[in-house]
N, C-alpha and C positions, 0 to 999 in steps of 0.2 A: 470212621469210629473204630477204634481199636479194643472192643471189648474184652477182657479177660477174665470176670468174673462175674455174673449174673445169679442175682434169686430170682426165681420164677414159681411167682402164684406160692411164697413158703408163708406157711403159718405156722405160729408157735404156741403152745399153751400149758399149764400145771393144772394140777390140784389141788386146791387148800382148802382143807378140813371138809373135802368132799363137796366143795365149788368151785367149776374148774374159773380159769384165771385164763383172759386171752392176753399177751403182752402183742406179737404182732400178727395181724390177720390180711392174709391173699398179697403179698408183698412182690410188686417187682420194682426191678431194680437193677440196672447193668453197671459195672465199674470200670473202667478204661486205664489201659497203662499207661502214664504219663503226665498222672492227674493223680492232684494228693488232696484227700476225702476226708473232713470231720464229720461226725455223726454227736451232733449235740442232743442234751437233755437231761434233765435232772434225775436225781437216783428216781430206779424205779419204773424210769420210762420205756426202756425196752433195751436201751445202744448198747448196755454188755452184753444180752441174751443176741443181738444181732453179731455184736464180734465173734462170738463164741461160735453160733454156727458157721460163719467166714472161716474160723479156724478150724473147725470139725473136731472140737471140744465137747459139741451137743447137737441134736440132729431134730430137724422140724419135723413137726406131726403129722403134715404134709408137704407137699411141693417140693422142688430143686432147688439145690445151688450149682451151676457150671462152673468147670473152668475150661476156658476157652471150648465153651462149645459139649464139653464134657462133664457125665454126670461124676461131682468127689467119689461118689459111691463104689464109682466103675472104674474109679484111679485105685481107689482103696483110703479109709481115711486114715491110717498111717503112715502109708508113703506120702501123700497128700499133706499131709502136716510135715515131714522129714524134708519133703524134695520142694515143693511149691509153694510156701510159704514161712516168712519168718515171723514171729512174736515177738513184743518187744513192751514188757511188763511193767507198771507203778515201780514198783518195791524192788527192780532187778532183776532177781530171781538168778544171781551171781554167787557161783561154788567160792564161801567168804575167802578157803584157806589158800586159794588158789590166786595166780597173777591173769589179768587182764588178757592177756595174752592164751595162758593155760586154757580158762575161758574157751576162749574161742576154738582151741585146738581141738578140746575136749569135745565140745557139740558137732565139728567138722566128723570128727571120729563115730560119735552116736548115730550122726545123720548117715554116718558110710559114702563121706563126701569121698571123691576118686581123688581132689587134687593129694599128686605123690610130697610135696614139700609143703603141708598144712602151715607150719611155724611161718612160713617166707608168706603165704596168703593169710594169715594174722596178722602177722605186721604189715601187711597192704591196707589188711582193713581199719586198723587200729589208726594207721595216717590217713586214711579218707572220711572218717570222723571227726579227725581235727586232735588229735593224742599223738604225743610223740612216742618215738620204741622204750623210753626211758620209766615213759608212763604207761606203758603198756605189761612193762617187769613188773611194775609193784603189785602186792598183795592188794586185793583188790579194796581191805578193812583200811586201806592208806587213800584213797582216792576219795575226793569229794564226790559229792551227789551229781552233780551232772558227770564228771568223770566215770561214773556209774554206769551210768544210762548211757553215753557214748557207746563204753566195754560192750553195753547189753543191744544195741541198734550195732555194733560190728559183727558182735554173734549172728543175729541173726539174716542179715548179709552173709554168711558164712554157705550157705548154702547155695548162695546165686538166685535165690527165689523173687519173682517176679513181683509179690506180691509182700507187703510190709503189713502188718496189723498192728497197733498199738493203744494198750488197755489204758488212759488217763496217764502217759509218760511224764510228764510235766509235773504230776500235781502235787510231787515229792520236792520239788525243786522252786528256787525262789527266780523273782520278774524277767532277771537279766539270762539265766539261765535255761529259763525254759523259753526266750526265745530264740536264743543261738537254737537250743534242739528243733526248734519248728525250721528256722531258717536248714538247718542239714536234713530234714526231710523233704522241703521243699526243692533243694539243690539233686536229692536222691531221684524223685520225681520228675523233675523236670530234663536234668541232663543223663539220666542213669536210666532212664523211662519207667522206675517203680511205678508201683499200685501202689498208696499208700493210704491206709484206713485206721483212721485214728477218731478213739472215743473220748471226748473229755465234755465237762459240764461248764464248760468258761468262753464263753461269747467272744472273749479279748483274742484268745487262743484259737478260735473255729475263725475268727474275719481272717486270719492269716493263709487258711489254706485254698484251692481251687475252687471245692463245691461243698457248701454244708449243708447237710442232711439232719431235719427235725424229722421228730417221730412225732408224725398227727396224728391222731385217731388209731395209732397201732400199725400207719402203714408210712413209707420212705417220705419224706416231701422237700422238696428242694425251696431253701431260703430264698 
């Protein structure tokens, strides 16, 4: 088993209107590279609040998350977001005035990635997506919706990060679409050894991937 990322004993919880809220309670859970992870469930159930602390976007009330082994904590959950993992959003979340390309150059630069020829591993990434360099120039407001989402799954491959996260990628995108996206993440996982954890609420889209995770009773449970 190749673990890379584990929750251990994490629970999460709110307050509303001064009664607290449990979404998930005493959760384990281990993730393996090489294996591409939906996390199904209807709004509401838990699977954003579970991404989110996968990403270190928000932090449980108790318990761990590892990566390999290591508490995010003790990485720091900045570099931890910048170095070891990429996001890959509904909506994009693509700078509009910029090209596909700039994109990706851009977040190499933010993350303080070392490669010296970013533009030259752009357009690596930009063709291992399945985008040609032509479609990588344009403004990104000229690119259809899965065009999109490719640009935004290059980005964040951009980093070399071991681990994929993605918020309902698909759910902006129509049938034929969002399954070519599942098939490149399954190809990312499989021959590229990602981690890849993806949340969506569509049964059709979770049979596609290795192992899917329902949220029963608040805690992980394998379909």
């Amino acid at each position: 088993m190749n673990k890379i990322l584990e929750f251990k004993n994490v629970n999460y919880s709110y307050k509303d209107g001064g009664k607290e809220s449990v979404i998930l309670n005493e959760v384990d859970f281990n993730f393996e590279s090489g294996k591409f992870y939906t996390i199904l469930g209807p709004s509401g159930s838990g699977k954003t609040t579970a991404l989110s602390l996968a990403s270190a976007l928000d932090s449980p009330k108790s318990g761990e998350l590892l990566y390999e082994g290591k508490d995010i904590k003790k990485i720091g959950l900045t570099n931890y977001r910048n170095q070891y993992i990429g996001i890959v959003f509904q909506a994009y979340n693509l700078i509009n005035y910029m090209t596909g390309i700039q994109n990706i150059v851009t977040a190499m630069e933010i993350t303080k990635n070392e490669i010296l020829d970013k533009k030259q591993k752009a357009y690596e990434l930009i063709e291992k997506v399945g985008l040609t360099k032509e479609e990588g120039n344009r403004s990104v407001l000229n690119l259809s919706g899965g065009q999109q989402q490719r640009v935004a799954i290059a980005r964040a491959l951009s980093t070399n990060a071991k681990i994929i996260l993605a918020d309902e990628p698909t759910g902006n995108l129509d049938s034929k679409t969002s399954t070519d996206i599942i098939k490149l993440f399954q190809k990312l996982a499989h021959e590229d050894n990602k981690c890849i954890i993806m949340v969506t609420h569509s049964l059709e889209i979770a049979s596609m991937s290795d192992v899917i995770i329902n949220l029963d009773n608040k805690k992980f449970k394998i379909q």
